[in-house]
TITITOR-840223 format. One record per residue (C-alpha): residue in one letter; z, x, y. Coordinates in steps of 0.05 Angstrom, whole numbers, plus 5000, padded with zeros to 4 digits. Each point is the difference from the previous one (the first is absolute). Layout:
// TITITOR-840223
AZXY ...
This chain:
// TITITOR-840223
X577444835084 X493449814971 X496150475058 X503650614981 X495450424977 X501950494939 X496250384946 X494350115032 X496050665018 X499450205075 X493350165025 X496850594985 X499850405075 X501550505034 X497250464939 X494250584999 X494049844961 X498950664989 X507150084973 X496350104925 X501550684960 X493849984967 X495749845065 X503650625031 X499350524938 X492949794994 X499150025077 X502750774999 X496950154935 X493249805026 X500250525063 X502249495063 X507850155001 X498550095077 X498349225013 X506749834966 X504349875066 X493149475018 X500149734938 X507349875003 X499849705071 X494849544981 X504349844938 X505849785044 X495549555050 X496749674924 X507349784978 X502449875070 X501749205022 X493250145046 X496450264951 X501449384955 X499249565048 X492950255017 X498249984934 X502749224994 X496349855059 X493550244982 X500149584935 X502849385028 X494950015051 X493250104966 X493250235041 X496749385033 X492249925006 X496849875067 X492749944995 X498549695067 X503750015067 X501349345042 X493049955035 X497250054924 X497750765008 X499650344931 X506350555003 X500650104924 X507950315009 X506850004962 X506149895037 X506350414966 X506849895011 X503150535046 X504350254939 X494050214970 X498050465052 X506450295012 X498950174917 X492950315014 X502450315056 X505350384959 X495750214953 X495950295043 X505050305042 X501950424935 X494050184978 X498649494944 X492449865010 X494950585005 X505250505045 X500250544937 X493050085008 X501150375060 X506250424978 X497350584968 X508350134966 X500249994929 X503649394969 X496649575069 X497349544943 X507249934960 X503949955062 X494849425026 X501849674920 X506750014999 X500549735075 X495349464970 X505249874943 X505949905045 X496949535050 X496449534955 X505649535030 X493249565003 X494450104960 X495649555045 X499550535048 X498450584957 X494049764986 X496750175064 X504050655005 X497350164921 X492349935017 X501150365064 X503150564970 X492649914946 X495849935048 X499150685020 X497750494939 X494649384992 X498550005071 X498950834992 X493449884965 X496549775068 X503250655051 X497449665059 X504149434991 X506050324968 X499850485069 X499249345044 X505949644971 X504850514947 X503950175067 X501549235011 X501749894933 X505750544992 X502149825070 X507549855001 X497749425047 X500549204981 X495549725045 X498049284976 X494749605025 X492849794991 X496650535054 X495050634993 X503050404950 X497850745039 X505049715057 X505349874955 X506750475001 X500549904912 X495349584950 X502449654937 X494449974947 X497649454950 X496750004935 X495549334984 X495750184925 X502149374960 X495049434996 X501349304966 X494450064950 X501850804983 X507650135006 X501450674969 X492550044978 X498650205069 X492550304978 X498949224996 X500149915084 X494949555030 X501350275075 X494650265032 X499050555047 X493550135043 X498250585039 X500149695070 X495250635032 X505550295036 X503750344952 X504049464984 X500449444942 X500749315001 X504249724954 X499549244979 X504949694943 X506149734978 X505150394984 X506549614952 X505750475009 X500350365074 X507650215010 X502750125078 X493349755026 X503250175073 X499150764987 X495150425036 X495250244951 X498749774932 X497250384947 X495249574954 X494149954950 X493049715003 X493450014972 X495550505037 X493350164989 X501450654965 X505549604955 X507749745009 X502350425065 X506150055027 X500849895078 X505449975059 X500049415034 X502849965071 X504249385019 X497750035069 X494050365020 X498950555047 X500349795065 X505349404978 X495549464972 X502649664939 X496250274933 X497049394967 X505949934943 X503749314998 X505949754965 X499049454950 X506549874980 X506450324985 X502950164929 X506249524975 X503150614950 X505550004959 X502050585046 X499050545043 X500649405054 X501450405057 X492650314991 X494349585026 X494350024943 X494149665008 X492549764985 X495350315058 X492549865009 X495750575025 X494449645043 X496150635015 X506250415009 X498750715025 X501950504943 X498250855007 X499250334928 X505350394971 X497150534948 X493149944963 X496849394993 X499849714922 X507450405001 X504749475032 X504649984935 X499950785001 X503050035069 X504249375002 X503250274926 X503950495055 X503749445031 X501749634939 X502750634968 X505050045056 X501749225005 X501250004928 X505550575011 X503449545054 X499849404940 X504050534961 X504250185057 X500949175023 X502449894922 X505250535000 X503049835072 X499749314968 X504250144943 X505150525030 X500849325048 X501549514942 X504450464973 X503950195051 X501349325020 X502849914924 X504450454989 X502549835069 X501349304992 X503150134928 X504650505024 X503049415047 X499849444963 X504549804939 X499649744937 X504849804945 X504850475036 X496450585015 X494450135051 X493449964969 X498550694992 X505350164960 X497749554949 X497250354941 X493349654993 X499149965079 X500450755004 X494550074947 X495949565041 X500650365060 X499950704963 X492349714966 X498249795076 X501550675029 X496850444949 X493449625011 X500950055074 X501250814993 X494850064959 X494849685049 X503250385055 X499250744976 X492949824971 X497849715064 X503450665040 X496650374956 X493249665020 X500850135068 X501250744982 X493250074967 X497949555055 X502050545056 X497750504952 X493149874989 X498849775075 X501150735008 X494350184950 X504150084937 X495449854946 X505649914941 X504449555042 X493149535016 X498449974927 X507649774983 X499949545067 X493349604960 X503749904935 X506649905018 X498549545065 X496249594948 X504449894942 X505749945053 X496949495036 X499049584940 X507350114971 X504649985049 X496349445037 X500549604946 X507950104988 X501749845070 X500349244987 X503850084945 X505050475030 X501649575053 X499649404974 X505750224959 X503650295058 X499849295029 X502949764941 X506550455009 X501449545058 X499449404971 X498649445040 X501550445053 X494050434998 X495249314996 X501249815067 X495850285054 X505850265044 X501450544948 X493450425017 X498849954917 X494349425003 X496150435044 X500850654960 X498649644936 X493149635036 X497650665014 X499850344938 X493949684969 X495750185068 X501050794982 X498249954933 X493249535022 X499350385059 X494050604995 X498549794934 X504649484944 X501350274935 X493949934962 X497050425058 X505350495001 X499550174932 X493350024990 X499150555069 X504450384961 X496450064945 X493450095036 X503850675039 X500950274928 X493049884979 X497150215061 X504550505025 X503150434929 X504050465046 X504149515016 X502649884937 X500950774994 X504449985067 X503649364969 X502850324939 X501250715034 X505349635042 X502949524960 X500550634938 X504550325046 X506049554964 X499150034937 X506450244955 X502449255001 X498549774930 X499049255025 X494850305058 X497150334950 X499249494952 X496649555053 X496050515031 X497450124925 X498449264996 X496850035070 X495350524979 X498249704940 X497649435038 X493350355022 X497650294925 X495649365000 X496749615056 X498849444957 X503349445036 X502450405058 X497349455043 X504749454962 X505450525002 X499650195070 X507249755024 X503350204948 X497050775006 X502049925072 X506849754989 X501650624951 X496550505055 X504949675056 X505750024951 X498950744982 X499950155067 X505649715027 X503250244947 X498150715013 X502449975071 X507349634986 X500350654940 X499150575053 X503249695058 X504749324991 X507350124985 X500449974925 X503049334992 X493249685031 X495450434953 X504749814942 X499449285015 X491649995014 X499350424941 X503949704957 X496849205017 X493850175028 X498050514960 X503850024930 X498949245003 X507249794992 X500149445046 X498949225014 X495349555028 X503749945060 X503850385045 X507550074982 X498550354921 X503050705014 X502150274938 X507050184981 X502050725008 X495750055084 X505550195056 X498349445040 X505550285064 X494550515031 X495749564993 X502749465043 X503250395038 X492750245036 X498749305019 X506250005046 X500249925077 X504050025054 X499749495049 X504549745057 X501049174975 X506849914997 X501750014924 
């Protein structure tokens, strides 16, 4: 009698990731209806038992460092659990890495998003898929080397393994900028770069933060004659010699496990220049703009996650005779979770729209793609953690052991909002795009005007431009002009295109300011059904 097991949830399978109104309205609405039946098949393989278990794997089996093989030979190689290649293989299968580079179909760049959204089953992995996919418009700013290897980085092809990379079938790419004394301050990098007479550099320094350091190419910075340069650095030379980079020592994070980052050396390293010398920030700035759109995209997959693992577990379990989610203050819970998780959805959908967009050479869409990337990256970042964190609590003690998949979302959350720049950072870029850059304030407000007849989006949008009659103290008030241009903006979106239960909800908390400290403070009077109702999945667990 005492091993009969009642009142508990069953697992959360058999269900499509991509299974998410707002993911699909913002996937249509943002021109890439056609990749819908791809999106949805990768979906279904995400919240399948393989999926899942691939994921689990991957985590539970962390990258191992090998720097020298048994005769003592200097290898400088990560092993990775075969779950984690089946996961890279995926992703590249579908397209996840640099593939929309080479589709010349409108929406390639939201399609390649929302496929990113519904596999982050583990983060780890993304990482190498996200620089990848970054790589190239950086890598565009040297043609000769963008013609040499562009082809193998949109291959379809997962082809791992230290060897020339022009004989490789695919190439994953790095990214290796941060140094111990610099961090974010990256103008502060003591790596040096010498012209080595054959049109070459060589590249000697110690880099703190080098993530996948088993990719192909790396893109980095260093101090060149002509100034801080930004170069690609083979892994293995032409001809199949190993490039003078070595491992140090692996990270011990607080997550992202599954992805090997590391401390490198370069000990004369060969490095070729990528755009003018003296302009390596200039030309790097390209692949950080595009990483920080997957840190927006990681968050919102993140919190659609938590939530749907909420509401499903407090739909089967009960409470004082009732399941969970029938319980008046649970449902406002869940209601607060899922606003904030539509809300970072249809912004970050949006993104990828004036992503695709100004790829294509709209002007506009690239203006709105600076601000809002910016003040999104900073916002919803930062409300990840506590998103999740109170998803986790919905389950109770449940949710704190590792077998429910929550630990792992919740340890991931404060890498996206570090990730490409913390807060501080964030805020601040965003506020150096306005100074530097007025039109994109101008592109700003002409999208985020088109809902206004909302008296409460009024209101804050009033109070939002009221913000920038003085610059006295903008510095000091940096996050909080940021948080108000995220807020507008989401709100904006949920206005035009949420059902009007959502936008009733954000506006009426996140906007008009009637609202809590913590999630769970809906007011009276919000229909909290429709709502809910979004976060629901099908799956095939036995109920």
């Amino acid at each position: 009698m005492t091993h009969e097991v009642v009142n508990q949830a069953p697992p959360l399978v058999g269900h499509n990731t991509a299974d998410d109104p707002a993911l699909r309205e913002g996937v249509q609405r943002e021109g890439a209806a056609w990749a819908l039946p791809d999106i949805d098949a990768l979906g279904r393989l995400a919240g399948s038992a393989q999926g899942q278990e691939w994921a689990a794997l991957a985590e539970r089996h962390p990258p191992r460092l090998l720097t020298h093989d048994r005769f003592g030979h200097r290898i400088d190689e990560v092993e990775y659990a075969p779950a984690y290649h089946s996961l890279m293989q995926t992703a590249v299968d579908n397209g996840l890495h640099a593939a929309p580079w080479a589709d010349d179909r409108p929406g390639a760049h939201v399609a390649r998003a929302a496929k990113f959204m519904v596999w982050s089953v583990d983060p780890g992995h993304g990482c190498p898929i996200s620089m990848t996919y970054a790589s190239v418009p950086a890598l565009r700013a040297n043609p000769d080397l963008a013609r040499t290897f562009e082809p193998l980085l949109t291959s379809r092809d997962y082809d791992f393994g230290l060897r020339d990379p022009a004989t490789k079938r695919g190439l994953i790419a790095g990214m290796s900028m941060t140094e111990k004394q610099g961090g974010s301050d990256v103008r502060a990098n003591s790596t040096r770069a010498t012209p080595d007479g054959s049109g070459g550099y060589a590249l000697t320094g110690h880099k703190w933060f080098t993530s996948a350091p088993m990719s192909d190419l790396f893109l980095t910075l260093a101090q060149a004659p002509g100034g801080l340069s930004c170069f690609l650095v083979p892994r293995v030379l032409p001809g199949g010699e190993r490039n003078a980079l070595r491992l140090m020592r692996l990270k011990d994070k607080l997550g992202n496990r599954s992805n090997a980052s590391s401390e490198i050396e370069y000990d004369g390293a060969l490095g070729w220049l990528v755009g003018e010398p003296g302009r390596g920030v200039r030309t790097i700035v390209e692949m950080v703009n595009m990483t920080r759109l997957d840190c927006v995209i990681g968050t919102a997959a993140g919190m659609r996650a938590a939530l749907v693992q909420a509401v499903h577990h407090t739909r089967h379990r009960a409470a004082f005779g009732k399941a969970l989610a029938d319980q008046p203050l649970m449902r406002n819970v869940l209601a607060d979770l899922a606003v904030e998780s539509e809300a970072a959805t249809t912004a970050m959908l949006r993104l990828a729209g004036a992503n695709d967009r100004a790829i294509r050479g709209d002007e506009q869409e690239a203006a709105l793609r600076r601000i809002g990337l910016a003040v999104s990256k900073y916002y919803i970042c930062k409300r990840g953690p506590a998103q999740v964190g109170e998803a986790l609590e919905c389950l109770g003690g449940n949710g704190y052991v590792e077998e429910s998949g929550m630990p792992r979302l919740y340890r991931e959350m404060p890498l996206l909002s570090i990730w490409e720049g913390s807060g501080n950072v964030a805020a601040l870029d965003a506020l150096r795009a306005l100074a530097k850059e007025p039109q994109t304030l101008d592109a700003y407000f002409a999208e985020v005007e088109q809902a206004t007849g909302d008296g409460r989006f009024d209101d804050a949008l009033s109070r939002l431009k009221k913000e920038f009659t003085s610059v006295d103290d903008l510095e000091l008030r940096a996050r909080r002009v940021v948080e108000q241009l995220a807020l507008v903006l989401q709100g904006s979106l949920l206005l035009r295109y949420a059902p009007p239960a959502v936008a009733d909800a954000f506006c009426a908390t996140r906007l008009d300011r009637d609202w809590g400290g913590a999630f769970g403070t809906l007011p009276p009077g919000i229909d909290l059904d429709p709502i809910i109702d979004r976060a629901i999945v099908e799956t095939s667990s036995p109920a």
